[in-house]
N, C-alpha and C positions, 0 to 999 in steps of 0.2 A: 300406273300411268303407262302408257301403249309408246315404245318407240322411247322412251327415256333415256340421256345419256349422263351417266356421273362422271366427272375429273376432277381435275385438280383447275382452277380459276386460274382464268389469265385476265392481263389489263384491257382487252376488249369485254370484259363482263362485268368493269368494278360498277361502272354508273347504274347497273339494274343491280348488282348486291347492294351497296348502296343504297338505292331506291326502298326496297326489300327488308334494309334495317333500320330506316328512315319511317317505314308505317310501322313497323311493327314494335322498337323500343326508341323512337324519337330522335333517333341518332345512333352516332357510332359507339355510343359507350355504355357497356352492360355489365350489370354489379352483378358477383355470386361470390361465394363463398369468402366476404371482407377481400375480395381484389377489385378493381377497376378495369375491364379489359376493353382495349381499342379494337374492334374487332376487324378494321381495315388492315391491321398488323399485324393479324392473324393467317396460318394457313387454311387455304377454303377452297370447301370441295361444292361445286355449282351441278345443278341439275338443268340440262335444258332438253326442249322436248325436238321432234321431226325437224322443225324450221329453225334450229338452233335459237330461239328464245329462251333465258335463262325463267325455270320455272321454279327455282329454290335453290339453297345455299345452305352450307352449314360450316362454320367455323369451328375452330380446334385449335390444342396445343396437348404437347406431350408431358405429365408430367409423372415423374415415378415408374411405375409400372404399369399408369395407365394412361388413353388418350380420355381427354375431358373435353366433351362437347359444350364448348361456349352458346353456342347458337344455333338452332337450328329453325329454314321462315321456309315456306312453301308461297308460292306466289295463289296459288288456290287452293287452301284447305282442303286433304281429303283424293286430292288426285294422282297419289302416288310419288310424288317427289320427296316428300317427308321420308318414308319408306327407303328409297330409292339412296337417298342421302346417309341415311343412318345404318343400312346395310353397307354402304361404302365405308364409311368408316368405322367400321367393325373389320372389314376388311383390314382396312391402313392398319390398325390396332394390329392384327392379329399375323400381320405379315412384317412387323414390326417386333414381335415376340412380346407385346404388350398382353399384361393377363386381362384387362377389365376397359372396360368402355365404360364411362359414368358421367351425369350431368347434374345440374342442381336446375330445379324448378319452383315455382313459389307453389303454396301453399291453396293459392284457388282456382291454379289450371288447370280444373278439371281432367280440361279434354287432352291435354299435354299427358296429364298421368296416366288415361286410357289409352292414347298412343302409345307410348313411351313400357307402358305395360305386357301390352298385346305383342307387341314385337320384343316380349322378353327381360326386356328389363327389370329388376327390382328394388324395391324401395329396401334403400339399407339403413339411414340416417332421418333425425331431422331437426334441424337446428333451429332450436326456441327463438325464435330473436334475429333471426337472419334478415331476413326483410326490413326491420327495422333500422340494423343497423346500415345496410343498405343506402338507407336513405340521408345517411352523415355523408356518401362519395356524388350520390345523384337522388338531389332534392326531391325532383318531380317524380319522382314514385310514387303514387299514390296510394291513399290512406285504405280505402276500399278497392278491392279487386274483383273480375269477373264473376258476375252472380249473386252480387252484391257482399261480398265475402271480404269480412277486412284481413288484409293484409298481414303481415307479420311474418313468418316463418317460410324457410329454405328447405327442399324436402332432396334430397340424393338418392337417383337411381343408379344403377350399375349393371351390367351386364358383363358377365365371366366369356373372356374369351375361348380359352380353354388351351392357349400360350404360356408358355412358361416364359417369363422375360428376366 
């Protein structure tokens, strides 16, 4: 995306993050790996384009030795912001002496794991049952996912920094 700016979000951006995690998981609350995370509570890096309209988000937390991408939304699939976002915080990671950047993804996001791939990352894990159990903190998760593909399982990417934390 042409003219792209990454930072850290301020409270003139919460109402379009917000908006942003409102289409894309229903709300502010997103399950992975058996947590619940609020992801307004979260630290979050916003992408907005030339006109300062926020064009994607991506939430975070530190934990261990590595930063763990809670969320990451693009307001238009596909136009750089995803990118934009996830090279940032590889950055924060890496300037933080974190060795690894890693996220969990379900099992029939395809196009999340082509993403998530292409720009490096790797599947390290995958947890049988993740999804499932998922669905004891947030109900409406549903049974089948994209592409008609049921549901079930939590897959973990990672990316090596190449910091020694």
């Amino acid at each position: 995306m042409d003219g792209v700016e990454v930072r850290a979000a301020g409270p003139a951006e919460r109402t379009a993050i917000d908006a942003l995690h409102e289409r894309e998981w229903g709300g502010p609350y997103v399950v992975a790996h058996d947590t619940r995370h609020d992801v307004r509570t979260l630290p979050t890096l916003v992408a907005l384009d030339a006109s300062a309209t926020v064009v994607g988000a991506l939430t975070y937390h530190v934990d261990g030795d590595g930063l763990e991408v809670v969320t990451v939304v693009a307001a238009v699939p596909g136009g750089g912001a995803g990118t934009a976002l996830l090279s940032a915080a590889t950055a924060v990671a890496t300037e933080a002496g974190l060795s690894r950047v890693w996220l969990v993804t379900s099992n029939d996001n395809l196009r999340a794991l082509r993403f998530y791939q292409r720009r490096g990352m790797r599947l390290v894990r995958v947890d049988q049952g993740g999804v499932d159990r998922a669905r004891r903190l947030k109900p409406e998760i549903p049974l089948v996912g994209e592409h008609g593909i049921p549901l079930h399982d939590e897959l973990v990417l990672e990316l090596r920094t190449g910091a020694e934390g």
